[in-house]
gemmi code that builds the backbone of each chain (N, CA, C; Angstrom):
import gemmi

chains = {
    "A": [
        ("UNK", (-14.995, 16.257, 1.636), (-14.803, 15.083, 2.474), (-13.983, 14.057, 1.696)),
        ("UNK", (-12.721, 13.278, 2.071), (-11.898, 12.683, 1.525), (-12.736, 11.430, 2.212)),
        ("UNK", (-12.528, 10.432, 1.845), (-12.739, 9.051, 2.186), (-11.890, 7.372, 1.416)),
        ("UNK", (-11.467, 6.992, 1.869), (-10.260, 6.116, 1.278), (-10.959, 4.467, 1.494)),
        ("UNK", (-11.154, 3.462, 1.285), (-11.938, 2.458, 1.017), (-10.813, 0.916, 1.071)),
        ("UNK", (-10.484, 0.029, 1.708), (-9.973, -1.321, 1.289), (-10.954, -2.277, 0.909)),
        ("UNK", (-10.945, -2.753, -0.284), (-12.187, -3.634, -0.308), (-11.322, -5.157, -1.080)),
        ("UNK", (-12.052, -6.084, -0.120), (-11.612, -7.433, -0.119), (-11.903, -8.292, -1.637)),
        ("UNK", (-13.208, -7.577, -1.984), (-13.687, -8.246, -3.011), (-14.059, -7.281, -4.353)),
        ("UNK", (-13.958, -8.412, -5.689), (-14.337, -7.094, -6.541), (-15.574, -5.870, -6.331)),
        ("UNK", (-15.360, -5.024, -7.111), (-16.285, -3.892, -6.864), (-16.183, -3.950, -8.457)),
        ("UNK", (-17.495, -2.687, -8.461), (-18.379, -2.061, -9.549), (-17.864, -0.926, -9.681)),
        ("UNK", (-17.141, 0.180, -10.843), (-16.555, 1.307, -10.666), (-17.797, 1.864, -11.372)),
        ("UNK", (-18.701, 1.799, -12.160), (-19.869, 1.977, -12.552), (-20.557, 2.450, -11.064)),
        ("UNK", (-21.228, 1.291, -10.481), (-21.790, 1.500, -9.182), (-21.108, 2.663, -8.248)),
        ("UNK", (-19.440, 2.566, -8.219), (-19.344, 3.567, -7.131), (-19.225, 4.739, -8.319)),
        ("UNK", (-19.310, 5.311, -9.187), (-19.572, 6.249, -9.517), (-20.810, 6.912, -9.710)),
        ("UNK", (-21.842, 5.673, -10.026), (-23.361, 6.518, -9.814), (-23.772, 7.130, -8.610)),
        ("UNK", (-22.957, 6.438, -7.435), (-23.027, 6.781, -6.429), (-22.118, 8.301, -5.655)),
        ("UNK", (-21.588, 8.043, -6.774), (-20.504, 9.597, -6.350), (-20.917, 10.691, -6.932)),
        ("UNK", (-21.674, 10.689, -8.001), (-22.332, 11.822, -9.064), (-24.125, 11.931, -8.227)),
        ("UNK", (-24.367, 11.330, -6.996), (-25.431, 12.013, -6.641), (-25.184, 12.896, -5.645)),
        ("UNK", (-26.070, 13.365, -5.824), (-26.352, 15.062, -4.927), (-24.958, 15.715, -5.165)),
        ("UNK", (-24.613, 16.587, -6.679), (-23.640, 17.124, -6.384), (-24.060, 18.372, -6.980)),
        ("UNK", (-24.634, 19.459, -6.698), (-26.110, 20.332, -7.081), (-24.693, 21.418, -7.425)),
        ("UNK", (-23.445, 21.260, -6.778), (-22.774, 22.331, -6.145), (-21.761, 22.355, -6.796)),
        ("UNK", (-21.417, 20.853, -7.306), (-20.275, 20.810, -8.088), (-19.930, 21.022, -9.673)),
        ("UNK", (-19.207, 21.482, -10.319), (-19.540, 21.295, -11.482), (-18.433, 20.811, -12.114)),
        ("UNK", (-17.643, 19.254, -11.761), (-17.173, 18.642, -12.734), (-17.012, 17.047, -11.698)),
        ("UNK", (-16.303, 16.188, -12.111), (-16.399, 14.797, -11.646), (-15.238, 13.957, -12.013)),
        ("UNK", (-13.825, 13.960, -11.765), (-13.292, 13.268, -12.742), (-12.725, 11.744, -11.486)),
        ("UNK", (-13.084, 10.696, -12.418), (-12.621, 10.000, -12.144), (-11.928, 8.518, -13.121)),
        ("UNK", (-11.039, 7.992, -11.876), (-10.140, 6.774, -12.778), (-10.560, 5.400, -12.687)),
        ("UNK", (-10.247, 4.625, -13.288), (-10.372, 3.290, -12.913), (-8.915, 2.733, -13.100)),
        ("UNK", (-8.386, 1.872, -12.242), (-6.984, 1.105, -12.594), (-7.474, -0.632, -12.635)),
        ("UNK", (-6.648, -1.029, -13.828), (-7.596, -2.650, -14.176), (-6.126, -3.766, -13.742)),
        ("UNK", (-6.599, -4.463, -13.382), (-5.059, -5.558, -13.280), (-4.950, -6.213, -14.739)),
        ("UNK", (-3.790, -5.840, -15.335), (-3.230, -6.389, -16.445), (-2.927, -8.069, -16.532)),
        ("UNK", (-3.037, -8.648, -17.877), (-2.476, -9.653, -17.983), (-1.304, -9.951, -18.446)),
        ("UNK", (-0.728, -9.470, -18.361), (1.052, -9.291, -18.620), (1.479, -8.617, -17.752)),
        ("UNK", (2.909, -8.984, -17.352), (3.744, -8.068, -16.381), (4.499, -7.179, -17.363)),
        ("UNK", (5.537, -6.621, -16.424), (6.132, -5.491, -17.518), (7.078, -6.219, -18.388)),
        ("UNK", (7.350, -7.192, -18.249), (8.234, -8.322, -19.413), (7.936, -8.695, -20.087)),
        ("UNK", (6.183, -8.749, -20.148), (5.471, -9.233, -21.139), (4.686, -10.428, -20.438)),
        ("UNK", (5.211, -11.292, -19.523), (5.152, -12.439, -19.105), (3.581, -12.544, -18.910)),
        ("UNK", (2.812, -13.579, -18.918), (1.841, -14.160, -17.752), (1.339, -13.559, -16.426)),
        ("UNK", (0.549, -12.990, -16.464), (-0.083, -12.782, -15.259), (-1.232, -13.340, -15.200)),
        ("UNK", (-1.508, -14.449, -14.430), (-2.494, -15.520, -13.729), (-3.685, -14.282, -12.544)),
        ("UNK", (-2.643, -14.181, -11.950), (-3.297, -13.297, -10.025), (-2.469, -12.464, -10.378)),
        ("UNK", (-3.491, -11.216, -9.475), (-2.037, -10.021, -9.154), (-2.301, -10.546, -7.467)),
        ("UNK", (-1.539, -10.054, -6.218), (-2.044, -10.466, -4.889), (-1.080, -9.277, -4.277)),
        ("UNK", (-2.204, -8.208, -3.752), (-1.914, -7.398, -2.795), (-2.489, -7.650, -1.505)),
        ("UNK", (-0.971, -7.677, -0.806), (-0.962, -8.232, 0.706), (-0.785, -6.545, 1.106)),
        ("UNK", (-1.957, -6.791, 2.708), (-1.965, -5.032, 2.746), (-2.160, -5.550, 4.442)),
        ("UNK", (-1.688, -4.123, 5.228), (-1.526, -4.344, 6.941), (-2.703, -3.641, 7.709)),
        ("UNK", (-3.086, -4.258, 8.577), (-4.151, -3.983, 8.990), (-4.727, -2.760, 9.202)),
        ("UNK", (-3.854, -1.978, 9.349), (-3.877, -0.615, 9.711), (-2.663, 0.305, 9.342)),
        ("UNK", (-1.893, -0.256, 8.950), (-0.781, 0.837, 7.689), (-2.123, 1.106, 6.262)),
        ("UNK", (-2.480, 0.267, 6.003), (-2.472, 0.483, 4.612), (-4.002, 1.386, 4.593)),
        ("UNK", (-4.852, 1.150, 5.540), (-6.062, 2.034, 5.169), (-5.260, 3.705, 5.427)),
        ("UNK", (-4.629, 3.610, 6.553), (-4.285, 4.853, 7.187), (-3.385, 5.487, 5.674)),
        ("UNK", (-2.310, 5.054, 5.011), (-1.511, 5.954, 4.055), (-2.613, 6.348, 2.871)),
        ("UNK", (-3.933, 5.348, 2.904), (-4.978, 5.838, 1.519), (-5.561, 7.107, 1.957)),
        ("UNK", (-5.915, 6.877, 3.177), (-6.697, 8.220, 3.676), (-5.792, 9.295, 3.859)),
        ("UNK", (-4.595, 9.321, 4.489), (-3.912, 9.919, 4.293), (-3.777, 10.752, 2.544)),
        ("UNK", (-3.410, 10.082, 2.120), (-3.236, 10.388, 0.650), (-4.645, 11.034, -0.039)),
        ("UNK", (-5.842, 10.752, 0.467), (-6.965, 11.151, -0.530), (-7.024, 12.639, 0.565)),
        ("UNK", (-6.934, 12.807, 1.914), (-7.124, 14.189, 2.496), (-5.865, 15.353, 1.817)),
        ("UNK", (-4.896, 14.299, 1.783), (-3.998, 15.449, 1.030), (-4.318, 16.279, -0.403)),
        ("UNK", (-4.769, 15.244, -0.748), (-5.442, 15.855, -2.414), (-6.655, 16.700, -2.458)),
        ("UNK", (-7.170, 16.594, -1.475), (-8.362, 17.079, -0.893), (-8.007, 18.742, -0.757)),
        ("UNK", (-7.401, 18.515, 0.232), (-6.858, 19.556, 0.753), (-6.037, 20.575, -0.100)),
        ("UNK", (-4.714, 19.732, -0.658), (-3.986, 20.633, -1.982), (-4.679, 21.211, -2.730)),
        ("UNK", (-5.784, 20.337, -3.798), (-6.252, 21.163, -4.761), (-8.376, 21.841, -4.287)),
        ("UNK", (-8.430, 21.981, -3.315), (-9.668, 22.304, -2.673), (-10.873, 21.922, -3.194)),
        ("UNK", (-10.935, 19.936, -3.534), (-12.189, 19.211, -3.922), (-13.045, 19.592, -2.668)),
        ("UNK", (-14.529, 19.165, -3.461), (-15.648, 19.205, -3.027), (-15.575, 17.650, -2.255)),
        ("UNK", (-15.403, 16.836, -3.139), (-15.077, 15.531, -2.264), (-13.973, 14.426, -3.034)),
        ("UNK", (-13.277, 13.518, -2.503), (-12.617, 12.664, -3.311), (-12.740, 11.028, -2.356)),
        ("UNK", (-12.566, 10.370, -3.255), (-13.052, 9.070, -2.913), (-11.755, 7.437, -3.288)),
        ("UNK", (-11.602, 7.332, -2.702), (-10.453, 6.275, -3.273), (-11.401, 4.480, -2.759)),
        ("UNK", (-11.295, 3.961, -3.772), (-11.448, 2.655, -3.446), (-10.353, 1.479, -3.909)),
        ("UNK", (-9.702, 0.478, -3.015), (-8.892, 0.160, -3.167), (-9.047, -1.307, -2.851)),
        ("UNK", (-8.711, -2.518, -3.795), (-8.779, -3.958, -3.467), (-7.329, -4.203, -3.161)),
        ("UNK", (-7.860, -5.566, -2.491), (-6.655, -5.522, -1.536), (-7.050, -7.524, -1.915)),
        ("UNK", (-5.946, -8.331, -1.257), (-6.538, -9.659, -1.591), (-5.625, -9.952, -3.148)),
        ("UNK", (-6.359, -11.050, -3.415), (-6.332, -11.449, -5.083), (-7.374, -10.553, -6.032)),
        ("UNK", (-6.711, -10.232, -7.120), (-7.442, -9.854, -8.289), (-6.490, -10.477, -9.531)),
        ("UNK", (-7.971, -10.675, -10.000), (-8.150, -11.592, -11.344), (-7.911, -10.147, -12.515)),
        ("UNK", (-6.912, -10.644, -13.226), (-6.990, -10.221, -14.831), (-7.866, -9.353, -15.556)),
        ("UNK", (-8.115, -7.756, -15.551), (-9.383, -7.233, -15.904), (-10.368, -6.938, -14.547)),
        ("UNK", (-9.913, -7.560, -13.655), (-11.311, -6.728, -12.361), (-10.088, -4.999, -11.863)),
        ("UNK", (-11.473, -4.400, -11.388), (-10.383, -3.266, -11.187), (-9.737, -3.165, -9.740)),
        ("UNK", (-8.431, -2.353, -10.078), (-7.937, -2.564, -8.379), (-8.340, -1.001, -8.335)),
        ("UNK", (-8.208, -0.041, -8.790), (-8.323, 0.970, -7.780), (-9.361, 1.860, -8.932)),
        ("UNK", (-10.303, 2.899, -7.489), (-11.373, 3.470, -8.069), (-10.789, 4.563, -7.698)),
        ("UNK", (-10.757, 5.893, -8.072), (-10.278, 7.107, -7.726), (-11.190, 7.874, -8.603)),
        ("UNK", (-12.354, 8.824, -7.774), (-12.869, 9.991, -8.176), (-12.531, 11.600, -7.313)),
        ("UNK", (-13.099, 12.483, -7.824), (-13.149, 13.742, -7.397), (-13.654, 14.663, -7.764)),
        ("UNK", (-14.219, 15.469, -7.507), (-15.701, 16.613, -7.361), (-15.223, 17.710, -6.780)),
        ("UNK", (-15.111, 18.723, -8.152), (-14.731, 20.555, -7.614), (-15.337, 21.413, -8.621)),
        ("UNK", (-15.839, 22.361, -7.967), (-16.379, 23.480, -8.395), (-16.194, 23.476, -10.069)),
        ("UNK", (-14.797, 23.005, -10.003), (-14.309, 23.231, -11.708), (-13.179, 22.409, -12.249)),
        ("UNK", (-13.660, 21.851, -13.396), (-13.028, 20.560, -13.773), (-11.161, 20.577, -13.361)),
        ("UNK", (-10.548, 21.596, -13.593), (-8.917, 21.600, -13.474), (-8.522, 21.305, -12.043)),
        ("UNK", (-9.191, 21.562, -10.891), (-8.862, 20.684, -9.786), (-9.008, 19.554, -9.372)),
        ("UNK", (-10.221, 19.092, -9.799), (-10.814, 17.499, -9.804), (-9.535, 16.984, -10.865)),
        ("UNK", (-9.289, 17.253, -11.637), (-8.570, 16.601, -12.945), (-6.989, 16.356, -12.210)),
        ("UNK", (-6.815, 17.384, -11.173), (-5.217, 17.450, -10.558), (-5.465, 17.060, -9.549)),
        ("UNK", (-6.481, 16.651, -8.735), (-6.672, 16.159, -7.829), (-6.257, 14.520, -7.935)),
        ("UNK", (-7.540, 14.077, -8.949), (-7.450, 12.565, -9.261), (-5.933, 12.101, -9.626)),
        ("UNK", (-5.522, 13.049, -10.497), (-4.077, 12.736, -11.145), (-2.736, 12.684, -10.035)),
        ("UNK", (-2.833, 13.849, -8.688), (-2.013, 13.112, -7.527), (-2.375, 12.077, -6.999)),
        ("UNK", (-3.587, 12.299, -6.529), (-4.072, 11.137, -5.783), (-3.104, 9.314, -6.104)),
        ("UNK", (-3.548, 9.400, -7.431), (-3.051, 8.090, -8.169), (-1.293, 8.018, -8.198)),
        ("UNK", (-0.545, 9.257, -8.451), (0.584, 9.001, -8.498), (0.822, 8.975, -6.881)),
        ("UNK", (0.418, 9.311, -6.243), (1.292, 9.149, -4.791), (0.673, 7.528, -3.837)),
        ("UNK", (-0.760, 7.340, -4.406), (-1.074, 5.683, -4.758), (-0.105, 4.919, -5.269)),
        ("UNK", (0.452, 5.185, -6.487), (1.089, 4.373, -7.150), (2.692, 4.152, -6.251)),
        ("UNK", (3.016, 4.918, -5.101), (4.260, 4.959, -4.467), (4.074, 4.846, -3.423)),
        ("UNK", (3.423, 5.219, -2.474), (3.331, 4.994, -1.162), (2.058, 4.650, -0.637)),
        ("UNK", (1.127, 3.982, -1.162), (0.558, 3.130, -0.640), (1.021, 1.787, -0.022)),
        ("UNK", (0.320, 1.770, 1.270), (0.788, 0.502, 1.753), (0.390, -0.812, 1.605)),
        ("UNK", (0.792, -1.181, 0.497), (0.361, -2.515, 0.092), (1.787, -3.335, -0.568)),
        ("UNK", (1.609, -4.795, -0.663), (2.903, -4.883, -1.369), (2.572, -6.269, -2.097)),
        ("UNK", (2.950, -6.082, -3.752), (1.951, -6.576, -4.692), (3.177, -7.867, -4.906)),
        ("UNK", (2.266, -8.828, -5.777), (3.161, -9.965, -6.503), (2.167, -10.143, -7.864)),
        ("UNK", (2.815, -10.263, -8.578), (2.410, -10.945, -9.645), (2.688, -12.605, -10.022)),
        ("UNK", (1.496, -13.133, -10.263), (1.441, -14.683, -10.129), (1.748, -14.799, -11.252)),
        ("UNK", (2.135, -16.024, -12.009), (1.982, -16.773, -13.408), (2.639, -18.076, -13.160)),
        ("UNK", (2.749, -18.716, -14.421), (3.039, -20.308, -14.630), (4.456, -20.560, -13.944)),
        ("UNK", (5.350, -19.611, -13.781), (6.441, -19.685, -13.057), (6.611, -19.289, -11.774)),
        ("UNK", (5.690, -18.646, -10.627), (5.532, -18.827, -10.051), (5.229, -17.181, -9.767)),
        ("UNK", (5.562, -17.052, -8.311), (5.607, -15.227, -8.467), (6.865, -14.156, -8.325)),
        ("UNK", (6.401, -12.773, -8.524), (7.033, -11.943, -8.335), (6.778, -10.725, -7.700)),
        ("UNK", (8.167, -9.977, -6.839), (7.198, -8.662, -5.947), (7.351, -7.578, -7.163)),
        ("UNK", (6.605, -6.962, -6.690), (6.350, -5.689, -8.093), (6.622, -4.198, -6.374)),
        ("UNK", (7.659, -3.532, -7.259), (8.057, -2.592, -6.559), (7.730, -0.603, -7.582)),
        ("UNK", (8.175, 0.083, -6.960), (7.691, 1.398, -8.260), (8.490, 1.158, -8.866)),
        ("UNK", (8.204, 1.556, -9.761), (9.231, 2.027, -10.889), (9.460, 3.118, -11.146)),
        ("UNK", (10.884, 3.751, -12.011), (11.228, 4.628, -12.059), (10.334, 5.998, -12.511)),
        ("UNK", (9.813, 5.262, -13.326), (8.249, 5.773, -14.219), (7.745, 6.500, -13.188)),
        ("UNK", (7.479, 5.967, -12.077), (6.338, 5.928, -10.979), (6.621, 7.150, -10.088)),
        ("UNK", (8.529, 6.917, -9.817), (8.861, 8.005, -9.053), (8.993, 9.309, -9.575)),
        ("UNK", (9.144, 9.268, -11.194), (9.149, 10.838, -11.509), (7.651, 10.838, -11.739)),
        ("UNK", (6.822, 10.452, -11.658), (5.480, 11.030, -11.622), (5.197, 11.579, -10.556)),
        ("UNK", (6.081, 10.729, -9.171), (5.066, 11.277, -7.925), (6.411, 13.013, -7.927)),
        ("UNK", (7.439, 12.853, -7.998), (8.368, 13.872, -8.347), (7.989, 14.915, -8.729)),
        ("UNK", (6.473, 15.063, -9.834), (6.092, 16.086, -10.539), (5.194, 16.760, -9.576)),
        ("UNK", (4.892, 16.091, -8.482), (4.171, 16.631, -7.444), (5.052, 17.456, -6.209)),
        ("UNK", (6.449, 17.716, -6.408), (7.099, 17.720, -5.315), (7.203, 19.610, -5.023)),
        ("UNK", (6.746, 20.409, -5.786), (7.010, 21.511, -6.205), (5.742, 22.523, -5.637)),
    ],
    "B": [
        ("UNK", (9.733, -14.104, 27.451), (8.797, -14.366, 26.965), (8.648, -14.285, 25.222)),
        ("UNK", (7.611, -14.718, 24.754), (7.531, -14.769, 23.520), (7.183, -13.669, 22.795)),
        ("UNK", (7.556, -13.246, 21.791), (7.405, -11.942, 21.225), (6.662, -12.674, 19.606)),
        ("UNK", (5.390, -12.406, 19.391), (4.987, -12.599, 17.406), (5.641, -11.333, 16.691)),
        ("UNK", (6.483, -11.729, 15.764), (6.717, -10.769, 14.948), (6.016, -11.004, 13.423)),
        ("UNK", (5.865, -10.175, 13.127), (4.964, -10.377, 11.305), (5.547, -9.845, 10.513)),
        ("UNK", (5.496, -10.511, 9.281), (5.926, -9.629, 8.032), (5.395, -9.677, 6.856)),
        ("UNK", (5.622, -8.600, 5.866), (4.968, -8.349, 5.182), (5.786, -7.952, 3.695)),
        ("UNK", (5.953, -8.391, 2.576), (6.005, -8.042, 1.508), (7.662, -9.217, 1.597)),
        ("UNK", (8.825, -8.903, 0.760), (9.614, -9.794, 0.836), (10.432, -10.267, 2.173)),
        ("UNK", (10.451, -9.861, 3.188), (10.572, -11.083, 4.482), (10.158, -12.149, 4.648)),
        ("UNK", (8.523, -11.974, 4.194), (7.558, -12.896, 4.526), (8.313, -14.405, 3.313)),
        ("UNK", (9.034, -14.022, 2.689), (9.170, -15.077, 1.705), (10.497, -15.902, 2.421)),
        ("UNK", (10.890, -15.238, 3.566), (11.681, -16.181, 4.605), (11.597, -16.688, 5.285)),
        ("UNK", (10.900, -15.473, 5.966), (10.115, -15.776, 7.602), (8.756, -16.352, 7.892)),
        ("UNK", (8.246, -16.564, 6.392), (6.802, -16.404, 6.735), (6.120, -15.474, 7.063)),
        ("UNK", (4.783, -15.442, 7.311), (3.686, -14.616, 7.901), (4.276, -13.893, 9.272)),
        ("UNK", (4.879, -14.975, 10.081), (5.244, -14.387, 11.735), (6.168, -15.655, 12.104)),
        ("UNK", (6.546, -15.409, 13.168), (8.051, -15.604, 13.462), (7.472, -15.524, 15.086)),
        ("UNK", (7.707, -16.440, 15.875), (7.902, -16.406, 17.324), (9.256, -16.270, 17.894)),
        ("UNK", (9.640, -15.453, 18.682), (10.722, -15.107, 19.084), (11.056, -15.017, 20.452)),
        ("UNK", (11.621, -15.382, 20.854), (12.020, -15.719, 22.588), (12.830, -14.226, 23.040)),
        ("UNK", (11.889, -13.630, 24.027), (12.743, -12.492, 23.889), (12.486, -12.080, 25.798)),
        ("UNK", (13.438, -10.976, 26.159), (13.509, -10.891, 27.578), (11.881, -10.560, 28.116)),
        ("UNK", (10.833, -10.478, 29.245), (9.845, -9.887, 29.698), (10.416, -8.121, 29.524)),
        ("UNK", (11.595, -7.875, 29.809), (11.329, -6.231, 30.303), (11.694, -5.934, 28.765)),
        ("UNK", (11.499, -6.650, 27.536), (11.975, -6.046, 26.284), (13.520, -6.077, 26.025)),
        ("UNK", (13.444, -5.911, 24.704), (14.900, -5.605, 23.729), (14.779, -4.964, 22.931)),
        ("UNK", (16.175, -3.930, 22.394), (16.385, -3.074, 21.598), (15.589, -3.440, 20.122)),
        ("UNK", (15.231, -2.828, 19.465), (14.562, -3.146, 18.044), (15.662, -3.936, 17.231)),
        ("UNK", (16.746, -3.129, 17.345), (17.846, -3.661, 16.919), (18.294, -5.031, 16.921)),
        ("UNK", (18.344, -5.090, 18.547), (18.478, -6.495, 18.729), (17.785, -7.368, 18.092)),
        ("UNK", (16.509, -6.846, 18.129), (15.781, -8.245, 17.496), (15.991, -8.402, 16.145)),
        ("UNK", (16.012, -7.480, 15.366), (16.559, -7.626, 13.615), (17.941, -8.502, 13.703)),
        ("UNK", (18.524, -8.155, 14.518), (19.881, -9.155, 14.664), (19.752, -10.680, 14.959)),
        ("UNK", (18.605, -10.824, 15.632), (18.160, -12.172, 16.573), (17.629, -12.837, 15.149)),
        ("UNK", (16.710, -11.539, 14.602), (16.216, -12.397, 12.966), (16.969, -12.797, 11.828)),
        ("UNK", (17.782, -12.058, 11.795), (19.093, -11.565, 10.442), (19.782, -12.917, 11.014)),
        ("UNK", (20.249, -13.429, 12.535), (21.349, -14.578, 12.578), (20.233, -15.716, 12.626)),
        ("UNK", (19.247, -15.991, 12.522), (18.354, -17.136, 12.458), (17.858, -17.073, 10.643)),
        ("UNK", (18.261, -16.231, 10.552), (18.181, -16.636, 8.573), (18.868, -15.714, 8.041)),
        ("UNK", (20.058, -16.312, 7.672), (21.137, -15.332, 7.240), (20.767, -14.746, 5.455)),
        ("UNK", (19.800, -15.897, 5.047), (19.337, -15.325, 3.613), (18.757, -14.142, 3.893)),
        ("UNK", (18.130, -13.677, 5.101), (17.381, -12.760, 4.933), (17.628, -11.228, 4.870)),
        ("UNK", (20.019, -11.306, 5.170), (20.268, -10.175, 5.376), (20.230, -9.228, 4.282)),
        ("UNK", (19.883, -10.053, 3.187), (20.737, -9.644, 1.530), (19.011, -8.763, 1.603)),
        ("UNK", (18.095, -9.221, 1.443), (16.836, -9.187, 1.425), (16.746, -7.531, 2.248)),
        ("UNK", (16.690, -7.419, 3.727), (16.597, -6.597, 4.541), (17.574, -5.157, 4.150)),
        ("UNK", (18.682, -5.102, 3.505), (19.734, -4.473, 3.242), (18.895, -3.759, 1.414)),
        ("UNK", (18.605, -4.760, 0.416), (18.591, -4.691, -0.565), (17.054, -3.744, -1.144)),
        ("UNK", (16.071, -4.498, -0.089), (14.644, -3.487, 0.035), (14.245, -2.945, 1.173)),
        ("UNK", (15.079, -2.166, 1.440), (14.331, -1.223, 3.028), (13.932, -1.768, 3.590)),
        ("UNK", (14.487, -2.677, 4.252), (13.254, -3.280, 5.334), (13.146, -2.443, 6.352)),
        ("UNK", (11.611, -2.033, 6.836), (11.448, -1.200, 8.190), (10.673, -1.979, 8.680)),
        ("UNK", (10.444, -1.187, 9.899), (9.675, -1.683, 11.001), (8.638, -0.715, 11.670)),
        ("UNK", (7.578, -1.550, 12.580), (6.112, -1.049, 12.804), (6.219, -1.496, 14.075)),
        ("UNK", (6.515, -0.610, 15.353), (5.905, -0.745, 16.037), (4.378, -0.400, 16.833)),
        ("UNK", (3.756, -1.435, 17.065), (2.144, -0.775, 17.266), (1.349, 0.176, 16.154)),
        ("UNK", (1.620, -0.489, 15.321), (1.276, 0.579, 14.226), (1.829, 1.772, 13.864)),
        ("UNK", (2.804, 1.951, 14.448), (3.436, 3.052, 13.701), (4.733, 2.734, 13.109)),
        ("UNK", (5.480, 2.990, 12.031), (6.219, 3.436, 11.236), (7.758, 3.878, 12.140)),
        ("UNK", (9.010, 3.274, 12.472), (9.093, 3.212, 13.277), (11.087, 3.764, 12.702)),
        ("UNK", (11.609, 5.124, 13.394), (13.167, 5.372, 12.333), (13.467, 5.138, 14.205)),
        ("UNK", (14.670, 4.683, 13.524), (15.628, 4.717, 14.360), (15.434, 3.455, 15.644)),
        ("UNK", (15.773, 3.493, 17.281), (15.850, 1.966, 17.723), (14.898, 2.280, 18.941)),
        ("UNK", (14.245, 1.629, 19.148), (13.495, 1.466, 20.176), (13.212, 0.173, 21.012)),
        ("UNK", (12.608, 0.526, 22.207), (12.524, -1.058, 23.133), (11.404, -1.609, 22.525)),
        ("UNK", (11.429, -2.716, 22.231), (10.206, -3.585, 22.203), (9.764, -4.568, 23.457)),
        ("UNK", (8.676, -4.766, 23.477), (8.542, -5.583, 24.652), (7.271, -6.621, 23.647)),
        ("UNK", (7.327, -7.669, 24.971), (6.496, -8.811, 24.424), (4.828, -8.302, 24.035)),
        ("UNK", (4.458, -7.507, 25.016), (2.899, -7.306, 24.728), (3.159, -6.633, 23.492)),
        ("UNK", (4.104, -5.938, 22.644), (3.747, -4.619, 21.634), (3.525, -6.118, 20.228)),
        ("UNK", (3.355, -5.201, 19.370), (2.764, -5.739, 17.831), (4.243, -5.480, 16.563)),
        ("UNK", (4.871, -5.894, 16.753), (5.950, -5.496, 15.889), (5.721, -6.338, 14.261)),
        ("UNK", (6.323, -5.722, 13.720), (6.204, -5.819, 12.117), (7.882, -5.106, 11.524)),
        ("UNK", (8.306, -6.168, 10.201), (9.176, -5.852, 9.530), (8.566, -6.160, 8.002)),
        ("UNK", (8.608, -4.656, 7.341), (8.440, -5.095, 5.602), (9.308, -4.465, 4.913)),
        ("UNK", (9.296, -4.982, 3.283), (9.960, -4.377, 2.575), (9.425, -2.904, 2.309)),
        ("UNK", (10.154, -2.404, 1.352), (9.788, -1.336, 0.533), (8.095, -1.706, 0.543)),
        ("UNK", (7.175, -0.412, 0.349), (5.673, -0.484, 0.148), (5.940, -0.760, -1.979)),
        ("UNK", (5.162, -1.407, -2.314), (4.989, -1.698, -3.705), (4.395, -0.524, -3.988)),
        ("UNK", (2.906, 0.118, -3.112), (2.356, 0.874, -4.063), (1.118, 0.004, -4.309)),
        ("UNK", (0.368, 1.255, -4.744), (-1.551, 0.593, -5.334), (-1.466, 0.418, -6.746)),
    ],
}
model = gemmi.Model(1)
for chain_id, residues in chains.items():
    chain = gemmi.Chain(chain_id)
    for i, (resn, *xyz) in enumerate(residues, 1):
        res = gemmi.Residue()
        res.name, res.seqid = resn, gemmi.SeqId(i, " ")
        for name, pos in zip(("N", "CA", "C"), xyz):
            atom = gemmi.Atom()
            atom.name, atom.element = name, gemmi.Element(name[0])
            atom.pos, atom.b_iso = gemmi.Position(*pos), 0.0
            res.add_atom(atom)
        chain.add_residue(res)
    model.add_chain(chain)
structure = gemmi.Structure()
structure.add_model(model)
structure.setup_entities()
């Protein structure tokens, strides 16, 4: 079962993982990520806020989208995406990404698309705040040959 | 009649949140209306050209031109940033 999450306010990646490691009698591995909002941008600069502005219904629909695909590609037991949306502060996490399969090398390639095709086509569209005011944060090149490594 | 249009990611840093737009009852080309927006803020063509701007009608994801009419939900954003 894939399930994809927007959440307005911080979350506990602790909490949703105790919660993801019960009843899994069946599974035998668990891997999951946490992504933290940095205090520096990629210039180095100030980051105050990060602020992901997300659409009412684009942006849940491309997560779920994206966590059934991973689901599906590498044949998890379950995968779970949680995703803040709103302002986040410096150190709270923006995204929770777990996954549960029979055997650790699919959970492990599971979580690891999941996040790169997160990191590109999720529908959200970020700014980074600081003392100068803000900026939109778009992928980066980085970003696209990661999701690239998935294209095969 | 009046048409709300919304936007999302760098539009919004022209247009704002939404944009009221005076548009026919039986609808206009999608087109048209990016044109109706593009000549009411000409900063915004560099913008629209430079990050993909697309469009959402009714929630969907929207290639190529279609009618819009006043009751639908239209949306123009940039490029998606990503989670």
């Amino acid at each position: 079962m894939a399930r994809a999450q927007l959440c307005a306010e911080p979350f506990s990646p602790e909490a949703l993982l105790a919660g993801f490691l019960e009843s899994r009698a069946g599974d035998g591995a668990v891997v999951s990520f946490v992504g933290l909002a940095r205090d520096a941008g990629r210039d180095g600069g100030v980051v105050t806020v990060l602020s992901l502005d997300w659409h009412p219904v684009l942006t849940e629909r491309s997560m779920a989208q994206i966590a059934q695909d991973g689901e599906t590609r590498f044949g998890v037991s379950e995968l779970l995406v949680v995703h803040r949306c709103g302002e986040v502060a410096p150190g709270e996490a923006i995204v929770f990404v777990a996954a549960a399969a029979r055997h650790r090398r699919d959970a492990f390639l599971a979580a690891d698309y999941v996040m790169d095709r997160l990191k590109t086509e999720a529908a959200f569209w970020k700014r980074e705040h600081g003392p100068e005011g803000y900026r939109w944060i778009e992928p980066t090149d980085n970003d696209r040959a990661d999701l690239a490594r998935w294209s095969t | 009649m009046i048409l709300r249009v919304q936007f999302f990611g760098r539009p919004s840093d022209i247009f704002g949140s939404s944009r009221e737009v005076e548009i026919p009852a039986a609808g206009l080309p999608l087109s048209e209306l990016r044109r109706l927006l593009l000549q009411s803020e000409p900063d915004a063509v560099d913008i629209f050209e430079r990050y993909g701007v697309r469009a959402a009608v009714d929630n969907q994801i929207v290639s190529g031109d279609v009618l819009v009419t006043p009751v639908q939900a239209v949306e123009f954003f940039s490029m998606f940033s990503g989670g």
